[in-house]
C-alpha positions in Angstrom: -21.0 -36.3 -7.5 -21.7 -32.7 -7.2 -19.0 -30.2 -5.5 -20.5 -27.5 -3.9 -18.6 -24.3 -2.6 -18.8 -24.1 1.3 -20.4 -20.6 2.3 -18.6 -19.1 5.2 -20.8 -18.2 8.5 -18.8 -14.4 8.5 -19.9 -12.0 6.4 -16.9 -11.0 3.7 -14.6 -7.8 4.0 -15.6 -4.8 2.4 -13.0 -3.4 0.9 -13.4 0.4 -1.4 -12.7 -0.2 -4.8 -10.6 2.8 -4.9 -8.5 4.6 -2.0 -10.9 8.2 -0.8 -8.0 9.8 0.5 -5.5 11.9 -1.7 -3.0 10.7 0.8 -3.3 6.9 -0.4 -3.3 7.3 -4.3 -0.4 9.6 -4.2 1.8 7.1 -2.2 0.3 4.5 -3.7 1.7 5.9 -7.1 5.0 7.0 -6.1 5.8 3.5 -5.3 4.8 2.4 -8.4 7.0 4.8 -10.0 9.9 3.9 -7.3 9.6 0.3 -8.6 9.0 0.8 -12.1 12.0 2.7 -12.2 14.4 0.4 -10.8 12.7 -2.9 -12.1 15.5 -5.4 -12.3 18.3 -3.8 -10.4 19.7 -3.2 -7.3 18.2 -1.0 -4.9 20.5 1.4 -3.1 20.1 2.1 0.5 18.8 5.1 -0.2 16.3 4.1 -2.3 15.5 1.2 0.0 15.0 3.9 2.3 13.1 5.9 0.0 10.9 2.8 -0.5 10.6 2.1 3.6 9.0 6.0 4.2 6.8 5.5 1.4 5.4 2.2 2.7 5.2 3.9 6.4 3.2 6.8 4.5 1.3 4.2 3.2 0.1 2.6 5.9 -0.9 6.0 7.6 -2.8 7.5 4.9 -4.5 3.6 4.7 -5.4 4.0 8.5 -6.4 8.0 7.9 -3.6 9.3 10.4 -2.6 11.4 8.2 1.0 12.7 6.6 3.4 13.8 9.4 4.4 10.0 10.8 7.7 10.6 7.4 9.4 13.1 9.9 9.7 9.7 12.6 11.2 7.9 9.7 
């Protein structure tokens, strides 16, 4: 018996291999460095905080809105 691999009828997502905005890398590495940092431990609320804005930052740069949304948060 031979398996196969079932093809799926959508075509699949594209996704860059790296981030073109400045925006994204930067955020991207500051929470690498956030959770390098405090591998192991307990966060404190700030730095849960800290890590929250980051994401939100994140998230914008991703969608290309652009830095500003950190003053909301």
């Amino acid at each position: 018996m031979v398996l196969t691999p079932r093809l799926s009828p959508y075509p699949a997502p594209v996704f860059p291999t790296q981030p073109t905005h400045p925006a994204v890398v930067e955020t991207n590495e500051a929470i690498r460095a956030l959770v390098d940092e405090r591998a192991g431990q307990d966060w404190s609320s700030v730095e849960s905080a800290q890590y929250e804005v980051l994401l939100i930052e994140w998230a914008a740069a991703t969608r290309g809105i652009g830095s500003g949304i950190t003053e909301a948060a």
